[in-house]
C-alpha positions as CSV (number, residue, x, y, z in Angstrom):
1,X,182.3,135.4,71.5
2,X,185.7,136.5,69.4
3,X,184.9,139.2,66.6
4,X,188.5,140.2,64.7
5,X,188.1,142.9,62.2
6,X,189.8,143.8,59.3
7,X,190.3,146.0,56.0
8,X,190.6,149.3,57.5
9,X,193.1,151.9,56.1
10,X,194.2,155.0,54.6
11,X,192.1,156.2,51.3
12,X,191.2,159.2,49.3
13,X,187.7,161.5,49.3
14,X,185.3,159.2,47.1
15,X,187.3,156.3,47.5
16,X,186.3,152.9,48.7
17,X,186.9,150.7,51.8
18,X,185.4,146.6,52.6
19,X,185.2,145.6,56.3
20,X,185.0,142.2,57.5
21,X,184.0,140.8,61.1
22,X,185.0,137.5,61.6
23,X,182.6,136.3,64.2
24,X,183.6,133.3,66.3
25,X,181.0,131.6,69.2
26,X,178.1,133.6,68.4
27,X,174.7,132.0,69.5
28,X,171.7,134.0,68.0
29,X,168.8,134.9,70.2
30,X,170.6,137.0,72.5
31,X,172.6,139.8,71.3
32,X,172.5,141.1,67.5
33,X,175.9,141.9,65.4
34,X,176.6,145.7,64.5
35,X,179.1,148.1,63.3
36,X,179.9,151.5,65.2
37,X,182.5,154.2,65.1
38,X,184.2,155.8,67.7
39,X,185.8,159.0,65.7
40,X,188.1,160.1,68.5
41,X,189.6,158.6,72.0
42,X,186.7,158.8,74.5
43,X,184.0,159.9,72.4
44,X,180.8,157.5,72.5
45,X,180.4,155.0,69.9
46,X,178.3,155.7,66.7
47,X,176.3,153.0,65.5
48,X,176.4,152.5,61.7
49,X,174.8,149.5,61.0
50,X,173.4,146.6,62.2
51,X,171.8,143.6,61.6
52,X,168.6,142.0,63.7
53,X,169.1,138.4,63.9
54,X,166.0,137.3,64.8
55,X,164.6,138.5,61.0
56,X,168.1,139.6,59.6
57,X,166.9,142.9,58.9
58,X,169.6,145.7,58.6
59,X,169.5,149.1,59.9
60,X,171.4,152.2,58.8
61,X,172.5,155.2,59.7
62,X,170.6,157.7,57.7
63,X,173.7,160.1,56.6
64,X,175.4,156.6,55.6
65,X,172.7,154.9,53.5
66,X,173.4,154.4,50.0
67,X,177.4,155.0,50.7
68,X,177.8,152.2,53.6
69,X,175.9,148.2,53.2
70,X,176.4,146.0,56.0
71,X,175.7,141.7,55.1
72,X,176.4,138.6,57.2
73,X,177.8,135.7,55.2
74,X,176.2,132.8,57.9
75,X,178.4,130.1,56.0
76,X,181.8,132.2,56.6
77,X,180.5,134.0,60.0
78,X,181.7,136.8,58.9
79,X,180.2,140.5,58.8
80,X,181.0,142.8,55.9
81,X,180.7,146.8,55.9
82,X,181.2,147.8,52.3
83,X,181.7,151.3,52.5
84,X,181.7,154.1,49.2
85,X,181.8,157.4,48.6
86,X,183.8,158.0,51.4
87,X,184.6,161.0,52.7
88,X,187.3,162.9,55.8
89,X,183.9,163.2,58.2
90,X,184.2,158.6,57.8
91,X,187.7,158.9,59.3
92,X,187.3,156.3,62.7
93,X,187.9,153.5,64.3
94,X,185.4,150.7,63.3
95,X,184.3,148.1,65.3
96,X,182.0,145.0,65.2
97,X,180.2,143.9,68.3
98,X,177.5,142.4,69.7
99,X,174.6,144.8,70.0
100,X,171.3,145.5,70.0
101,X,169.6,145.8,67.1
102,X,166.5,148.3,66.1
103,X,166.1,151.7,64.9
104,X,167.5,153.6,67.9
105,X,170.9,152.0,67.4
106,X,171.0,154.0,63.7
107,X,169.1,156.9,65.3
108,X,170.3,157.7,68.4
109,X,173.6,160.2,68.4
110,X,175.4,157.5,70.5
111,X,174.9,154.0,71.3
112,X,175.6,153.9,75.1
113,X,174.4,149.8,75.1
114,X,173.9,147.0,76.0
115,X,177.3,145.4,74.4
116,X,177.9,141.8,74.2
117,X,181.4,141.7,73.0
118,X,183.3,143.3,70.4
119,X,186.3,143.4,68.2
120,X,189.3,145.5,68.5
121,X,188.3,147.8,66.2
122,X,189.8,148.8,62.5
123,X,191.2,152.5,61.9
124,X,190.1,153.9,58.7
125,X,191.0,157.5,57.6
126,X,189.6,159.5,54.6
127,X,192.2,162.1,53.1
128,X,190.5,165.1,51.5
């Protein structure tokens, strides 16, 4: 499985940012697809958002919902996180990967696995 992302980048306090995931060799039934954040070298991944495959439910992280929307173009294979209202505490690197998808992964402080694969990740920062 090959996920690329893309979109990240430098923006203002309330400003907006679209991520996409292109997914390549990804077989449902196994792993789900998610977003996470790792905010500094070394720190644990955050997860964001995620979609269950088995339903395509989505699940997000509480301090995110109504700013951040994950969706799953099937046709394209490619993940989006659409991300608003943005602000400095946002500032990471972004990743797609394959997760596990349920509450936990939004709940949890940090999302220590299982990981399928995942991208190479997308810096975005948030000036104030």
């Amino acid at each position: 499985v090959q996920l690329v992302e893309s979109g990240g980048g430098l923006v203002q306090s309330g400003g907006s940012l679209r991520l996409s995931c292109e997914v390549s060799g990804f077989t449902p039934g196994g792993y789900d697809i998610g977003w996470f954040r790792r905010q500094a070298p070394g720190k644990d991944r955050v997860g964001v958002s995620c979609i269950r495959t088995s339903d395509g439910r989505t699940y997000s992280r509480n301090s995110m919902k109504g700013r951040f929307t994950m969706s799953y173009d099937n046709a394209k294979k490619t993940t989006y996180l659409q991300m608003n209202s943005l602000e400095p505490e946002d500032t990471a690197v972004y990743y797609c990967g394959e997760i596990h998808c349920d509450r936990s992964y939004v709940s949890d402080p940090y999302y220590l696995g299982p990981f399928g694969s995942w991208g190479q990740g997308t810096q975005v920062t948030v000036s104030s």
